[in-house]
Residue, then its C-alpha position, 0 to 999 in steps of 0.5 A: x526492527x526495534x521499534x514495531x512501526x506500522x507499515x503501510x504497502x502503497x503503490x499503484x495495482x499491481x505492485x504486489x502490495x497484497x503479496x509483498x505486505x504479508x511477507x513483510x509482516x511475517x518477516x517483522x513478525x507483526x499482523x498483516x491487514x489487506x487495505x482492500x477488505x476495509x473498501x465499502x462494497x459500493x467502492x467494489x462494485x465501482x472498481x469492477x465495472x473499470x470506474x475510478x474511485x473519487x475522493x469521496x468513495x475513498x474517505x472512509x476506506x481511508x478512514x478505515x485503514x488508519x483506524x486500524x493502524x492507530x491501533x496498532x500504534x506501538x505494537x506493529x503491523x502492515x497494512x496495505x493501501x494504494x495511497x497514491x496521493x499525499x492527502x491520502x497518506x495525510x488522512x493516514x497519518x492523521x489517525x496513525x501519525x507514526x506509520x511509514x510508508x513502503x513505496x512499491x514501484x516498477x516499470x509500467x509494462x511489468x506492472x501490467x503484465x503482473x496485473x494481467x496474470x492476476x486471477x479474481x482480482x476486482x481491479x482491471x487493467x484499464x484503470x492502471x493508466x489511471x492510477x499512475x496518473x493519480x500518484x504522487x510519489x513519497x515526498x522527503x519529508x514523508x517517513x517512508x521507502x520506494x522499493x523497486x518491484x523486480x524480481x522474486x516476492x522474496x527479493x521485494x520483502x528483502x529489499x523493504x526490510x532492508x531499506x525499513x532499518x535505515x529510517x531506524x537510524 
């Protein structure tokens, strides 16, 4: 890309936004922050016992991420987050107002195979229904691309870098 934009990985749990983020930043040859290390440990402990985060929960992390990205402004980078609704993508862009957004999307069951095989990870499969409840898709007028989920991690990267030039045009 020839403008280092900062990207954020969003998607439902389970996407790949921890796998697909790193390649992508390595491929873009730009640093890679995992959005779950900027969660209080109050946000943790609430998603391990399988209860959905409020917006009040989610404020600071967001707050967090686009600090980071702010940071980042002009320089690059990819960041995860979950940014399922537009006001969470808003407060995003309110601290780094040239970030874009890489949608990962996929079929539910594969979604929730992937989320099963997962080891360690503090998100239960439960709070899934939950997160495809909350989202709301890139709408037009937001900088962003949807990739589809299917196949390698190496497809995925493939596919966002792909499709990250097009909005360089």
């Amino acid at each position: 890309m020839s403008t280092p934009h900062v990207v954020v990985v969003m998607g439902v749990a389970g996407t790949g936004k921890t796998t697909i983020g790193p390649l992508l930043a390595a491929e873009l040859g730009v640093p890679y922050a995992e959005g779950d290390d900027f969660h209080p440990a109050a946000n943790i402990a609430k998603m391990s016992a399988g209860t959905p985060l409020d917006d009040s929960d989610r404020w600071p992390w967001l707050d967090a991420i686009g600090q980071w990205a702010h940071g980042r402004a002009g320089l690059g980078g990819v960041v995860s987050s979950s940014a399922l609704k537009r006001v969470y993508r808003d407060r995003l862009r309110a601290e780094a107002p040239g970030a874009v957004f890489l949608h990962l999307t996929g079929d539910r069951a594969l979604i929730e195979e992937r989320m099963a095989e997962r080891k360690g990870h503090f998100m239960p499969t439960a709070l899934l229904d939950s997160q495809f409840a909350t989202l709301q898709p890139l709408q037009d007028d937001e900088a962003g691309v949807s990739v589809d989920v299917s196949g390698t991690p190496e497809e995925i990267t493939q596919r966002a870098v792909v499709a990250l030039r097009r909005l360089e045009v």
